[in-house]
C-alpha positions, -999 to 999 in steps of 0.1 A, spaced: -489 331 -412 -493 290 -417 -498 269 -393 -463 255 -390 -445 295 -388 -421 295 -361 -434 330 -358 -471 325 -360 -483 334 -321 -468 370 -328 -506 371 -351 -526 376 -317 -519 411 -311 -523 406 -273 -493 381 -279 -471 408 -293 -478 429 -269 -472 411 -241 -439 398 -261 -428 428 -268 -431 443 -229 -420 410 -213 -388 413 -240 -377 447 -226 -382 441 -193 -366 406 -191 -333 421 -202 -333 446 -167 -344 416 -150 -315 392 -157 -290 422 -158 -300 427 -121 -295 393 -118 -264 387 -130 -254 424 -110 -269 411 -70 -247 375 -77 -212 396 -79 -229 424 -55 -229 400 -29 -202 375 -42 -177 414 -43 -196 421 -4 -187 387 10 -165 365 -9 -190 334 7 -197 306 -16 -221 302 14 -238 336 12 -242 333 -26 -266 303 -25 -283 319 7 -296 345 -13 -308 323 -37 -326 308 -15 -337 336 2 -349 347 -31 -370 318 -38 -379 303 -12 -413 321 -13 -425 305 -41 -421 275 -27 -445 284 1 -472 306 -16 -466 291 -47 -502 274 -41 -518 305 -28 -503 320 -63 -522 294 -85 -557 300 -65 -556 336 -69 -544 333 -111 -575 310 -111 -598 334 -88 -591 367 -101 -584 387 -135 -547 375 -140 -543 409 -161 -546 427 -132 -529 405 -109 -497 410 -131 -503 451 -131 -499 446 -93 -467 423 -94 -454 441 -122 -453 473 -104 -443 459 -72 -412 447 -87 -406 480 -104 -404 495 -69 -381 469 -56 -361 475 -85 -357 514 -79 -351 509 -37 -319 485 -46 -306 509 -75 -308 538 -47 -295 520 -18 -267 507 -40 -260 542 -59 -259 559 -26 -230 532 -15 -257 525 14 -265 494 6 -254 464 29 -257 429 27 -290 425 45 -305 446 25 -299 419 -8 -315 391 17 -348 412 26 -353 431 -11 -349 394 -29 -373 378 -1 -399 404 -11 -395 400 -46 -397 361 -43 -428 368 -27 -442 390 -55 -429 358 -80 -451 336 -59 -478 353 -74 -467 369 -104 -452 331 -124 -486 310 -120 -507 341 -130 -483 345 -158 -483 309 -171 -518 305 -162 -528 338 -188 -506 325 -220 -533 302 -230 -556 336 -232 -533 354 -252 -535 331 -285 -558 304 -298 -555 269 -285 -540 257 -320 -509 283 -311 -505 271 -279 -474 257 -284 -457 281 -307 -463 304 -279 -449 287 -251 -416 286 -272 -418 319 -285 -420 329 -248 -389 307 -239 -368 323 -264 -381 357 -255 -365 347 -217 -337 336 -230 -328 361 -256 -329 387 -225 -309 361 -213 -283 365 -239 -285 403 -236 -290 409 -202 -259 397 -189 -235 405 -214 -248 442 -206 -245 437 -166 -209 426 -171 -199 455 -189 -217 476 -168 -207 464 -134 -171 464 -149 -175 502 -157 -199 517 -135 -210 497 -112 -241 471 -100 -263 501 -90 -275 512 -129 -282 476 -135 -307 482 -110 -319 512 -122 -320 500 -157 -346 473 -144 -365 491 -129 -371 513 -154 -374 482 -183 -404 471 -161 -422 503 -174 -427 487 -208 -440 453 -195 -470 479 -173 -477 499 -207 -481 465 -226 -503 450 -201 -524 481 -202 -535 478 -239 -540 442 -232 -580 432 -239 -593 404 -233 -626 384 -223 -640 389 -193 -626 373 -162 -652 343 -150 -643 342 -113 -642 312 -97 -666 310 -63 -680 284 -41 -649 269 -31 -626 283 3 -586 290 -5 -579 257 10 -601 237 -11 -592 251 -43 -553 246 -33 -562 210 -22 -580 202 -58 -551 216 -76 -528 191 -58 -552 165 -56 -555 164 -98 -517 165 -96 -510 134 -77 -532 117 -93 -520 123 -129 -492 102 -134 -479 121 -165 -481 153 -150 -466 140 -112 -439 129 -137 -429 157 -158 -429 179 -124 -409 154 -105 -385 150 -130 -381 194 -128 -384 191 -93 -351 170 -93 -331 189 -119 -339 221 -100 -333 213 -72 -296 194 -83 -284 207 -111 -295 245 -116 -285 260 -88 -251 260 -106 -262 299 -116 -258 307 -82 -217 294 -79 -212 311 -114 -190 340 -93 -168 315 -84 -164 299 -114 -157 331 -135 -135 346 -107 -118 318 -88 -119 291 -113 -113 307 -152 -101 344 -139 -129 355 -158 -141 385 -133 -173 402 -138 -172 406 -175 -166 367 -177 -195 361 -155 -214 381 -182 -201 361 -207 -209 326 -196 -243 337 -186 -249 348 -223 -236 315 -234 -260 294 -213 -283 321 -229 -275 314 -261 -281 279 -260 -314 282 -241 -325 304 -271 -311 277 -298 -333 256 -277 -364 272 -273 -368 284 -315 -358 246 -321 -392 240 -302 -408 271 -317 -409 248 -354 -427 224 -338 -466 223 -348 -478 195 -323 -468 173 -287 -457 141 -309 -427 129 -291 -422 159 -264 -421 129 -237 -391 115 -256 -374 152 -259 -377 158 -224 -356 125 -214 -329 129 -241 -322 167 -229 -327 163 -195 -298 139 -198 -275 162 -220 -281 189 -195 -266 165 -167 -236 155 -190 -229 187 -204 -230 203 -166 -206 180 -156 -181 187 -179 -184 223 -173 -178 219 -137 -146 202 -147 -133 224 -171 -103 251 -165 -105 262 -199 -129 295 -202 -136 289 -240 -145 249 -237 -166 261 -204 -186 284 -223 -192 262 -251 -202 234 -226 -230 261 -211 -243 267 -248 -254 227 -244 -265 232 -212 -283 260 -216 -298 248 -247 -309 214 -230 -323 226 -200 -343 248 -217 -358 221 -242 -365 202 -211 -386 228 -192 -404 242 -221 -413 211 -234 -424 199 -204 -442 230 -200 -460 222 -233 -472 188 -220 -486 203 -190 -507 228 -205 -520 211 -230 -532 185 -209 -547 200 -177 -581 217 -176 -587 256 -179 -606 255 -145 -570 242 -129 -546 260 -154 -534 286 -128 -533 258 -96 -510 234 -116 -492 260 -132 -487 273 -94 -470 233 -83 -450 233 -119 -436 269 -101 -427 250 -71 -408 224 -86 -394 244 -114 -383 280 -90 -393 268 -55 -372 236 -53 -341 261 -67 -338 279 -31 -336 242 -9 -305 229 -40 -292 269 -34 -287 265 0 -272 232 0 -252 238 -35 -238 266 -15 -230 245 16 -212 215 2 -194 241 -22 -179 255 8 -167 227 19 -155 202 -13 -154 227 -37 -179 246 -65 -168 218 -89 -174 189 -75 -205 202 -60 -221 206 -101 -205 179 -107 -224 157 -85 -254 176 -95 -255 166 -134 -247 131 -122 -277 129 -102 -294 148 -135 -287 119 -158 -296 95 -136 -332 111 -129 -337 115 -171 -329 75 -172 -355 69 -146 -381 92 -166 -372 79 -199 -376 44 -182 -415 50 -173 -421 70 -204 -440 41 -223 -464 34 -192 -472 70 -194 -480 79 -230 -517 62 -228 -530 88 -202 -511 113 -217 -528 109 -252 -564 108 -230 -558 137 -212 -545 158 -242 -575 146 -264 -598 159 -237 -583 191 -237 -587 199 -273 -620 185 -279 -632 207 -252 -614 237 -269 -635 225 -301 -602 210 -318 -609 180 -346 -605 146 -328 -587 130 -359 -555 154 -349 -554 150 -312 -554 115 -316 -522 120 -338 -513 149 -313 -510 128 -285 -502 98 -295 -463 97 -290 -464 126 -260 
């Protein structure tokens, strides 16, 4: 493949594998999303409840987030995923049972999606942090997209399977059905080689989490791009978790509607993500992130506005598409301007800001929905998400100099030709 296929990380074998796994088991894993958000929302009816198990879902990878990111950089991330992998798998198969037996109750949602946030905590910066392994330096990029629109092609799929599904039969085979997908993602992982892991030693837990920080802080474009995700997830996606409401209260959609509008923010988060996926280099991701950060705010608050079920789902196709420009893009930056020693500890804060803050906006989404209203509540959020993208696009020329340093550093320690990181990183 050349150098500017949209395609050309699926030449690394151990990139098709792990694409291929990830693919299958991505679809169980946003069907059983899509399934606990109407299990509990059809439980409880409580706008409240429905961002408390988001947050009760995520909230762990806020916390061990940074524990996460030293063990991705301490210990063979291929094995770490086996572990998370499979300890998902099981979580998977203890809801589908408790929910197929009509057992299930709602404390049991709280505790299983604790656990699994846990397992996140560990499983995302392990799983960010081995993507550079998979495919050379030069595909770096084409990889992080392909990876995006593998998420959110599941993303398409899996829901519009989980409404029909939970329409028909029920949230319990959703379950089951991830559960079992997660087989495909241990198999791939399995015929997965790669160099041999170079542990990390000398250092304690604490002073490994403290450098990762410490380079963070102190690199403004980084402590940018993350605060800038920090702020959108913590305003403006926890919209996923009032979706219920809007499908059933708002547009009379039910549980097949909820499907549908999950595909459509699905659909434009793939759109997004292959637009990236042509992309051969960094020039001008700094200015990409600001313009869709911003559309994602505008085109939120229009959503939360409409009462039309066709404009809304149109509206979540920009959304979606925006948001997920945004975070891969930014994602992009990131990695290909922090060191391989720190990959998995930064990768671990870019987890916090991008999941972690999403449990603290849950809660609160959830709250103030209760009480004004799930409209008015997203509304406010892409307001406050617009306003954050002018303040980034705003410091965006003060940061490109260090950017361009940083990124240059990177690639001529990965052996890459000056003349083109000079080129590379000259407009990031």
């Amino acid at each position: 493949m050349s150098s500017n296929h949209p395609l050309r990380a699926l030449r690394h074998k151990n990139f098709r594998l792990f694409f291929a796994g990830q693919l299958i088991s991505l679809v169980g894993t946003w069907m059983q999303q899509v399934a606990q958000s109407w299990l509990i929302y059809r439980l409880t009816h409580s706008a409240l409840l429905l961002g408390a198990i988001g947050f009760a879902s995520q909230i762990p990878t806020f916390f061990l987030g940074p524990i996460g990111g030293h063990v991705a950089d301490r210990y063979d991330r291929r094995r770490v995923l086996l572990i998370t992998q499979s300890a998902s798998m099981l979580l998977a198969f203890i809801l589908a049972g408790l929910t197929l037996t009509d057992l299930v109750r709602e404390w049991h949602l709280f505790v299983l999606a604790s656990i699994l946030g846990l397992v996140s905590a560990f499983d995302i910066p392990a799983r960010q942090a081995w993507l550079v392994q998979l495919v050379e330096r030069e595909d770096l990029i084409n990889a992080i997209a392909l990876n995006s629109s593998m998420f959110n092609g599941a993303r398409i799929v899996g829901p519009a399977i989980a409404g029909i599904l939970v329409a028909t039969i029920g949230e319990g085979w959703c379950f089951f059905a991830n559960a079992v997908s997660y087989i495909a993602v241990i198999i791939g992982l399995l015929m997965i080689t790669t160099p041999r892991f170079s542990a990390q030693t000398g250092r304690s837990v604490w002073a490994n989490i403290a450098q990762g920080f410490r380079f963070v802080g102190t690199t403004a474009p980084i402590r940018a791009l993350l605060l800038l995700i920090g702020a959108v997830s913590f305003f403006a996606l926890p919209y996923t978790v009032l979706m219920p409401l809007f499908a059933d209260t708002i547009l009379h959609a039910g549980a097949r509607g909820l499907g549908i509008l999950m595909g459509a923010a699905g659909v434009g988060a793939l759109i997004g993500s292959l637009t990236l996926a042509s992309r051969s280099t960094v020039i001008g991701l700094g200015r990409w992130v600001a313009i869709a950060c911003a559309t994602f705010g505008i085109s939120l608050s229009a959503f939360a506005l409409s009462k039309s079920f066709v404009l809304s789902a149109a509206l979540l196709v920009i959304a979606g598409g925006a948001t997920m420009v945004q975070m891969a893009a930014s994602n992009t930056l990131i990695q290909s301007m922090v060191p391989d020693e720190l990959r998995g500890r930064v990768m671990a804060v870019y987890t916090m800001m991008f999941v972690g803050m999403g449990p603290f906006g849950a809660l609160l989404a959830g709250t103030i929905a209760e009480h004004v209203g799930a409209p008015l509540t997203v509304a406010g959020g892409g307001a406050i998400t617009v306003l954050a993208a002018i303040g980034f696009g705003l410091r965006l020329p003060s940061l490109r100099g260090e950017g361009r340093r940083l990124i240059i550093a990177q690639q001529a320690a990965a052996g890459e030709p000056a003349q083109q990181t000079t080129a590379t990183g000259a407009e990031a």
